[in-house]
ChimeraX commands (.cxc) that place a marker at each C-alpha (Angstrom):
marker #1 position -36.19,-1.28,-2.61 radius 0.5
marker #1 position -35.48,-5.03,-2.31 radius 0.5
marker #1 position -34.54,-6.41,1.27 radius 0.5
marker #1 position -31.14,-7.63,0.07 radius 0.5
marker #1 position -29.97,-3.81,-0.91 radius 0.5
marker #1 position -31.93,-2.40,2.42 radius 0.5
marker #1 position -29.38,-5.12,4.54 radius 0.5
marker #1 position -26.17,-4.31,2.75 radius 0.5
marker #1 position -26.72,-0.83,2.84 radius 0.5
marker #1 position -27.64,-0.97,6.89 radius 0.5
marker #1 position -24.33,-3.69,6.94 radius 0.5
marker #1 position -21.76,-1.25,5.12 radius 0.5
marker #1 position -22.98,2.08,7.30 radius 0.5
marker #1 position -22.76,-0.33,10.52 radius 0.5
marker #1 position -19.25,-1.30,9.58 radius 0.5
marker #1 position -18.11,2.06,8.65 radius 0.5
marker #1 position -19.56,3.71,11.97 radius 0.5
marker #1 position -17.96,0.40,14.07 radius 0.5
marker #1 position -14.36,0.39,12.46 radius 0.5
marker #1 position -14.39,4.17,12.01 radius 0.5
marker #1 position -10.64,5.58,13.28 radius 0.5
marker #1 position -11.13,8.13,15.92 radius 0.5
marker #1 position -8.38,10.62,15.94 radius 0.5
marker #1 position -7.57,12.55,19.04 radius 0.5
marker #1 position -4.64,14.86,20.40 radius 0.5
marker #1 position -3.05,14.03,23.10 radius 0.5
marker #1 position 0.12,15.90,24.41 radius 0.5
marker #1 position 0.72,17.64,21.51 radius 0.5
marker #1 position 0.00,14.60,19.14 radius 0.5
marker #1 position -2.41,13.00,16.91 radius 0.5
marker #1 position -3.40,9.35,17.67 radius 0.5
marker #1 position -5.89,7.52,16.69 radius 0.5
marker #1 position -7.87,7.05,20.13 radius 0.5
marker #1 position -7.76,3.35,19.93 radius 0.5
marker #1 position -4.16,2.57,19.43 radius 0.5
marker #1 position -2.40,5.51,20.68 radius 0.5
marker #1 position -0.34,5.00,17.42 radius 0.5
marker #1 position 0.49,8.67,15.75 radius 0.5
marker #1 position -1.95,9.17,12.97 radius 0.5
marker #1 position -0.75,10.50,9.15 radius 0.5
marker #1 position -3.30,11.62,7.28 radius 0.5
marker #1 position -6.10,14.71,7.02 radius 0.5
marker #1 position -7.50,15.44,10.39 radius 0.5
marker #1 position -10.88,17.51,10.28 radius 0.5
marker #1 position -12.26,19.55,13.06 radius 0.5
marker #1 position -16.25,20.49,13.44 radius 0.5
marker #1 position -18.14,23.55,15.30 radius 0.5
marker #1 position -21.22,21.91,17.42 radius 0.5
marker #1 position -23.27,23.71,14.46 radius 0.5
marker #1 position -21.20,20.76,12.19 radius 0.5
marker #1 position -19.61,23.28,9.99 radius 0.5
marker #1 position -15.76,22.73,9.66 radius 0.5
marker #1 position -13.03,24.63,12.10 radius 0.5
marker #1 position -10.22,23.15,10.96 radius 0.5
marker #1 position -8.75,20.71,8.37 radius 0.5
marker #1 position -4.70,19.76,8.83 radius 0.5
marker #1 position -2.77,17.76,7.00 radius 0.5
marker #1 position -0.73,15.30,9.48 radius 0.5
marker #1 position 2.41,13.14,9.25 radius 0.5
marker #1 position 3.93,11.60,12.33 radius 0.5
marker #1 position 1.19,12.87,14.82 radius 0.5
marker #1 position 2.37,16.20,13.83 radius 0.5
marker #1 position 1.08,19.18,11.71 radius 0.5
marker #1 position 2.62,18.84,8.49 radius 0.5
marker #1 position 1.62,20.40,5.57 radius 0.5
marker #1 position -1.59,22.84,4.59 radius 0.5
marker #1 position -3.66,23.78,7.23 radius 0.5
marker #1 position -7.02,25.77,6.87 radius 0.5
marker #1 position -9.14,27.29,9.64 radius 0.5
marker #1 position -12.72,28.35,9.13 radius 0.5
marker #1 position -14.97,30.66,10.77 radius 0.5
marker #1 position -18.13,29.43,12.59 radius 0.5
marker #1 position -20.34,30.65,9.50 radius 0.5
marker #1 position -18.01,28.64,6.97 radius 0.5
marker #1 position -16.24,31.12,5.39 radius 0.5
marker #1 position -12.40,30.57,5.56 radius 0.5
marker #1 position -10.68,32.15,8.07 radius 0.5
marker #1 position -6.86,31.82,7.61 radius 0.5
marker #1 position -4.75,29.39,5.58 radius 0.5
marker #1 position -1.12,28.42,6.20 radius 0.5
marker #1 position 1.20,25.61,6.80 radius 0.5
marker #1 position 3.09,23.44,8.81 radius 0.5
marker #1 position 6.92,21.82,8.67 radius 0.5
marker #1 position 6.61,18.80,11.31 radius 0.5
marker #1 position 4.80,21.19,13.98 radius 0.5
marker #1 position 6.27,24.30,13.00 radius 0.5
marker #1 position 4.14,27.24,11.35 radius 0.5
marker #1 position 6.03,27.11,8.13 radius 0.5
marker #1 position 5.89,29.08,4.81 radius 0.5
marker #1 position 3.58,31.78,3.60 radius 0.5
marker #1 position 0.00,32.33,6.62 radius 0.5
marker #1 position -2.86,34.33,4.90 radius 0.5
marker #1 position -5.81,35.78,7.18 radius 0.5
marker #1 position -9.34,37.14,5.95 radius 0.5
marker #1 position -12.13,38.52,7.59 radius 0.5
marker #1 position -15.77,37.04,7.45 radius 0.5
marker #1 position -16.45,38.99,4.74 radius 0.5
marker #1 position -13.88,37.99,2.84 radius 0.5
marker #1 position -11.24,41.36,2.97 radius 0.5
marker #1 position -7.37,39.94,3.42 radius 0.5
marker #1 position -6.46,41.39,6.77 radius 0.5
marker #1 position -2.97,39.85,7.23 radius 0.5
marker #1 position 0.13,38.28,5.26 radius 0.5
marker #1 position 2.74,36.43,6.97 radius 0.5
marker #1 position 5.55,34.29,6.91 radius 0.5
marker #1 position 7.47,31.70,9.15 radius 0.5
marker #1 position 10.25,29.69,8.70 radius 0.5
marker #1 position 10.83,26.35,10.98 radius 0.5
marker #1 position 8.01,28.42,13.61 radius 0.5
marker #1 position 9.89,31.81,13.60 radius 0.5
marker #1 position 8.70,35.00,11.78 radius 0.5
marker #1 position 10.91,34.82,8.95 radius 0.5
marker #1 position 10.14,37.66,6.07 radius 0.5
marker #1 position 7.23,40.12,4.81 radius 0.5
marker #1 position 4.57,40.80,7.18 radius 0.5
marker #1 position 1.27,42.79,5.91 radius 0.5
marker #1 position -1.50,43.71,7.73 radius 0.5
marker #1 position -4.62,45.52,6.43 radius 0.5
marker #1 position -7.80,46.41,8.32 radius 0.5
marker #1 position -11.81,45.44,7.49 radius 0.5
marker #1 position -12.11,47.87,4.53 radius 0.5
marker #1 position -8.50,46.50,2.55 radius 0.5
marker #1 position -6.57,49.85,3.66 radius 0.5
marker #1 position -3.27,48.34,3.92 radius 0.5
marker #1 position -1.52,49.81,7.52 radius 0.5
marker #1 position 1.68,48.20,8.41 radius 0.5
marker #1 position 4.73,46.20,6.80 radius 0.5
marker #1 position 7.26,44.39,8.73 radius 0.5
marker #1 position 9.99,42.60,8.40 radius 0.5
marker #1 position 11.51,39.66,10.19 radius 0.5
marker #1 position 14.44,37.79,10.01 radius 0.5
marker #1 position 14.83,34.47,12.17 radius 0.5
marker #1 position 12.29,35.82,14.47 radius 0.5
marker #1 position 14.00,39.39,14.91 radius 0.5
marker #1 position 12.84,42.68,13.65 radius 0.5
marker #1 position 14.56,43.93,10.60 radius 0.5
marker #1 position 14.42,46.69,8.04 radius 0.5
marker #1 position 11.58,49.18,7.97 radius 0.5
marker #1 position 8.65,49.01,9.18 radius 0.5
marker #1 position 6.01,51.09,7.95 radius 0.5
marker #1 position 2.43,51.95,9.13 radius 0.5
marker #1 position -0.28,53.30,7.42 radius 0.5
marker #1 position -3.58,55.77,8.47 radius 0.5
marker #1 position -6.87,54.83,7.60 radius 0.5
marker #1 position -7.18,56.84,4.77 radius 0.5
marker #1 position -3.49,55.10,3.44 radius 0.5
marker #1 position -1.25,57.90,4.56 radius 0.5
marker #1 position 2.25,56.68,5.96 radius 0.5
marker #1 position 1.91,57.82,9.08 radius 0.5
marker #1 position 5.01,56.15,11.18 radius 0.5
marker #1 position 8.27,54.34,10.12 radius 0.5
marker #1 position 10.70,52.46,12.27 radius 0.5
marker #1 position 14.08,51.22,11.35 radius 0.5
marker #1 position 15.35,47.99,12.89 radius 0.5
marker link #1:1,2 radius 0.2
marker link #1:2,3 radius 0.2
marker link #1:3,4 radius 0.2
marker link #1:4,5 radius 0.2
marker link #1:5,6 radius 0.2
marker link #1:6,7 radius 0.2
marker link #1:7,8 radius 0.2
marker link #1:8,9 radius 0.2
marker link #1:9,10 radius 0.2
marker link #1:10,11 radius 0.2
marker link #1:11,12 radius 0.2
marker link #1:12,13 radius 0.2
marker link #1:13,14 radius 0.2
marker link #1:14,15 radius 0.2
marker link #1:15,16 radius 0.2
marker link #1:16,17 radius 0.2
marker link #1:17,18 radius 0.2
marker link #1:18,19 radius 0.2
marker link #1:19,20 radius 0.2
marker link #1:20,21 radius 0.2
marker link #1:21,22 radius 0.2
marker link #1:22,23 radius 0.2
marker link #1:23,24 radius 0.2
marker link #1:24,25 radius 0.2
marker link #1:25,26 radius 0.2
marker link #1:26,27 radius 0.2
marker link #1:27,28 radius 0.2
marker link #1:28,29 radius 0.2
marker link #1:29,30 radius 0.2
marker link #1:30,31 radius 0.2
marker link #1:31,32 radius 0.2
marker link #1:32,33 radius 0.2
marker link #1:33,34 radius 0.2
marker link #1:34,35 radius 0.2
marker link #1:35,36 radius 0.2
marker link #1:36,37 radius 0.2
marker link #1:37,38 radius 0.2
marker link #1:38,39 radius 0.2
marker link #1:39,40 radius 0.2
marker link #1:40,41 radius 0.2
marker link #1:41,42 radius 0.2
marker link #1:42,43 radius 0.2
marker link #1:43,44 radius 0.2
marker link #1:44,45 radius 0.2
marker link #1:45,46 radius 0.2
marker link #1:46,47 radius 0.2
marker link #1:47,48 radius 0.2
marker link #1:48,49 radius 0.2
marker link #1:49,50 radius 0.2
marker link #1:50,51 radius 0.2
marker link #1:51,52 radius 0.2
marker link #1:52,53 radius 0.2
marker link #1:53,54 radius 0.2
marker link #1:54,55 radius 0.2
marker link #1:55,56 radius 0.2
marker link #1:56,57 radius 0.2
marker link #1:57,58 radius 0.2
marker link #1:58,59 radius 0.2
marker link #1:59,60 radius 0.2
marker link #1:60,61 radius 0.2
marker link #1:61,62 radius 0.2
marker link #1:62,63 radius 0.2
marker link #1:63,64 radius 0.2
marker link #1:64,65 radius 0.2
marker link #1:65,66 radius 0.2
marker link #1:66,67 radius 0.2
marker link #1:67,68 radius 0.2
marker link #1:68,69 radius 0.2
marker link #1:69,70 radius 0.2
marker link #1:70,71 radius 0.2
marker link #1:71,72 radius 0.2
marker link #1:72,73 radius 0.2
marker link #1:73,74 radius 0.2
marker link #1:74,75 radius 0.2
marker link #1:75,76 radius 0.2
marker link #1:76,77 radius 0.2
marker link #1:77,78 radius 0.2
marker link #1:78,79 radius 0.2
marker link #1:79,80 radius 0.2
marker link #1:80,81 radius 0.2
marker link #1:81,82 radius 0.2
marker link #1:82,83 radius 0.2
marker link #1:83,84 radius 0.2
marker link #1:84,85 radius 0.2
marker link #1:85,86 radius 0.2
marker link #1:86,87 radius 0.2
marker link #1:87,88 radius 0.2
marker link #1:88,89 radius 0.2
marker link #1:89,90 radius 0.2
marker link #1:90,91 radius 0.2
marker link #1:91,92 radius 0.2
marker link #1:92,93 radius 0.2
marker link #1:93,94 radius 0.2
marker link #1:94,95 radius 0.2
marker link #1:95,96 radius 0.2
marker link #1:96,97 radius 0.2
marker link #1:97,98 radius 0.2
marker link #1:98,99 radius 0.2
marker link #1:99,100 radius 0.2
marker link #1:100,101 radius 0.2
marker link #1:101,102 radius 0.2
marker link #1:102,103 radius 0.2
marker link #1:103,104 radius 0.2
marker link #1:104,105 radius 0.2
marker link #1:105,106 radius 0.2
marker link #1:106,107 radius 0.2
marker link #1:107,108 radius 0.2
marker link #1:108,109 radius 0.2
marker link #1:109,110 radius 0.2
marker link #1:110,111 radius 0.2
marker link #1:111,112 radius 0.2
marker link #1:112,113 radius 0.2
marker link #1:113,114 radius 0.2
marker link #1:114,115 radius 0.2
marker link #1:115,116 radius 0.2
marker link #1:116,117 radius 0.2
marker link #1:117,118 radius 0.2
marker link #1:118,119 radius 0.2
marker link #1:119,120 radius 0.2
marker link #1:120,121 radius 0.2
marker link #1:121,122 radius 0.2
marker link #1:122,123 radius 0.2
marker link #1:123,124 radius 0.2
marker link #1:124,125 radius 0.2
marker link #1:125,126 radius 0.2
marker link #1:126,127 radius 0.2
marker link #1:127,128 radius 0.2
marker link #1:128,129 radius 0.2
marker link #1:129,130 radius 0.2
marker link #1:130,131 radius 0.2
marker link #1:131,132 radius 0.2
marker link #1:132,133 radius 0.2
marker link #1:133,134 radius 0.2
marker link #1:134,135 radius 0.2
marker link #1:135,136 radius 0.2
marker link #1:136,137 radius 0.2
marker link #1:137,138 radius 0.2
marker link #1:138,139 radius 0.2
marker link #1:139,140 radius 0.2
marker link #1:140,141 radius 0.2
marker link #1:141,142 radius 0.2
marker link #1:142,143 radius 0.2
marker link #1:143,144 radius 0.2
marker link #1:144,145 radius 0.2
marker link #1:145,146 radius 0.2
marker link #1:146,147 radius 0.2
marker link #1:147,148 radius 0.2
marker link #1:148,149 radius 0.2
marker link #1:149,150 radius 0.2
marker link #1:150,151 radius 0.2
marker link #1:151,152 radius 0.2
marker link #1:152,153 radius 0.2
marker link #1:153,154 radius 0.2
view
């Protein structure tokens, strides 16, 4: 490799390491550390073992939009999303191995429709329902063999 291509390539990763944006959270809010100015954009969180724990999307200093969360192996956790802070929309949990344990859904950060829940082998064992963060309907639960075994109206 020729000295010239050696010095721009050292240049361009000392630049990107020296004007790299640093976002933090402070009181709630994303800033970029520097400026204290909120920060829009995709913020990524890391494990110490440098695998991902968390990628938001961010508008305002505030969670807005998709939002995934990983486990410490990798594997995805639990994906949702946000309405400026809010949980918002349709939350879907899995275990390490991949089984869909739970189904939600918020509107403007209260429990707001469907809620499913299964355990570690996919046996589904409760519904519920919620309306503006109150319990409503039926609400079922299931045995571990799939079995309605309680039901509760609200």
């Amino acid at each position: 490799m020729n000295l010239k291509i050696v010095l721009l390539i050292t240049a361009l990763i000392c630049s990107t390491i020296g004007f790299g944006q640093k976002i933090i959270k402070k009181e709630g809010v994303y800033v970029d550390a520097s400026s204290l100015e909120e920060y829009s954009g995709t913020y990524i969180s890391y494990y110490d073992n440098g695998e991902k724990e968390a990628v938001y999307s961010v508008k305002k200093g505030r969670e807005d939009g998709t939002v995934e969360f990983y486990y410490f192996s990798g594997e995805i956790m639990e994906q949702g999303s946000f309405l400026e802070g809010l949980k918002n929309g349709k939350w879907v949990r899995w275990s390490q191995k991949g089984v869909k344990l739970a189904e939600a859904y918020y509107q403007k950060g209260d429990k707001d429709g469907e809620w499913q829940i299964w355990d570690e082998r996919g046996v589904k064992r409760y519904s519920m329902n919620y309306a503006q963060g109150k319990k409503v309907g039926t609400w079922i639960m299931w045995d571990e063999k799939g079995q309605i075994s309680n039901k509760k109206d609200y």
